[in-house]
Every structure is written in C-alpha cells, then in structure tokens.
N, C-alpha and C positions, 0 to 999 in steps of 0.2 A: 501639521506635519512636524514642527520641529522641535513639540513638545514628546514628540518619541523616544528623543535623544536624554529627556530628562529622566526618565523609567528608570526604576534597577533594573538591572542584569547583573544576572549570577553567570561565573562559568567555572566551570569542574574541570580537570585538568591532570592527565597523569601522570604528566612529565611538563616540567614548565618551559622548556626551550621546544616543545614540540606544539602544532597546531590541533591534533588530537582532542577532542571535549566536547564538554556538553554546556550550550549554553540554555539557561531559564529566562524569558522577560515576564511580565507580566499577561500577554497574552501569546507566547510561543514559547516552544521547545527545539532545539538543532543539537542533533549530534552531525559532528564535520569531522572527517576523518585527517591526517597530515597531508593530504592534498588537497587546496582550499575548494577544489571543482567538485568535490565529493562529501555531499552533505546530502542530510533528510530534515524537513521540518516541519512543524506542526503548528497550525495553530489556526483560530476561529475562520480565516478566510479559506483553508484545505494544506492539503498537505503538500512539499516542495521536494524533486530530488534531482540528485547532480552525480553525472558518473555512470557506471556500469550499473544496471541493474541486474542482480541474479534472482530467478525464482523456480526453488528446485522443489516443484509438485508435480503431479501428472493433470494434464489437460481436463477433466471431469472436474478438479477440486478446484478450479480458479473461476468465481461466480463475477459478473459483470456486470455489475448496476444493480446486482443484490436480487435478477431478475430472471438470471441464467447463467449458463456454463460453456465453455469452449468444446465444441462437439469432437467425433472423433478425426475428423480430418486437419485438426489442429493441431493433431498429436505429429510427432516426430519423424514418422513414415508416411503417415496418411499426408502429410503438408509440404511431402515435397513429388507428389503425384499428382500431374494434372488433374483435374477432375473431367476435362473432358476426353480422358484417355479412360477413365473407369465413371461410373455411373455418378452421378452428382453431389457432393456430398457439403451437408451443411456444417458451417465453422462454427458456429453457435447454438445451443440446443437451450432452448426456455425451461427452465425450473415448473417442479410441480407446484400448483397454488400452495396446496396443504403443506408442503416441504418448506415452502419459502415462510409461510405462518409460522411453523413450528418453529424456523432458525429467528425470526426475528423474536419469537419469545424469547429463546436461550440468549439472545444477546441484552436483549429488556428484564431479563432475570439475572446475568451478571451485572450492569448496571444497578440495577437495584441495591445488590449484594455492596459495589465496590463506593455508594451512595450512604450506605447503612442504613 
C-alpha cells in the first residue's frame, strides 16, 4: 500500500490557487471540481463519484447492467403515482436480446477503433 505514494501523478489545473483539475496516476483518472466533495473517478477497480449527480435523459435511454432500461413509471409523472391507485406498472423494462447484441457490438467496434 505505501508504495502508491511513490507513482507519478500528474495534475492539470486551470487556475493554480483553485482546486479545479484533473488528476492522471498510473492506474486512475479524477476530475474534482473546487469543491473537494465533488469529484468522478476512474479507474481499474470502477468508477467513484461525490456530489450532486445530474442525468438529463429521458427514462427509456438509461440502460441498467447493460441489460435493461427504466420503464415508463420511472418517468416524471408516472413515479409519482401510486401504482396501486392505477394498474401496476413496471420500473424496469429488460432490453431486447438482439438490441443488446447489436449495442455491445457498436461499443466493441469503438474500442477497436480507439485501440487501432
């Protein structure tokens, strides 16, 4: 563990008296915004984040385990209606086999691409 401390690390910075940047190591990436509570990071063990999260999609485009999608009672109106005041309705809807084939190509075909 304490040979961690001996790594580079790189940080980018766009004002030097602010906490704003980006830092590189050898196995991660963090961008931390000037609030130290507010960062995203990356790296081999998954990714890390601190802070508000905003995610401005509609409910159908946010896939879950790569395996489905937030149904439509997830949605804005639909998720604040009982479900046992209107007929039952599912928060998550399972992706088509052939849908989910196809995206994992597209993303094994940018990898490829960003691999040369």
């Amino acid at each position: 563990m304490a040979d961690n401390y001996n790594k580079p690390v790189r940080t980018f910075k766009a004002d030097p008296s602010g906490n704003a940047g980006i830092k590189y190591t050898d196995d991660s990436v963090t961008m931390t915004g000037d609030d130290l509570k507010n960062f995203l990071t990356v790296s081999d063990k998954g990714i890390g984040m601190g802070g508000k999260v905003n995610i401005q999609s509609m409910p159908g485009n946010i896939k879950i385990a790569g395996i489905g999608t937030l149904g439509p009672a997830a949605g804005l109106i639909g998720g604040m209606i009982p479900s046992t005041m209107t007929s039952p309705q599912a928060m998550f809807t399972p992706s088509n086999p052939v849908e989910m084939l196809a995206e994992i190509m597209d993303v094994a075909t940018s990898m490829m691409g960003l691999l040369g």
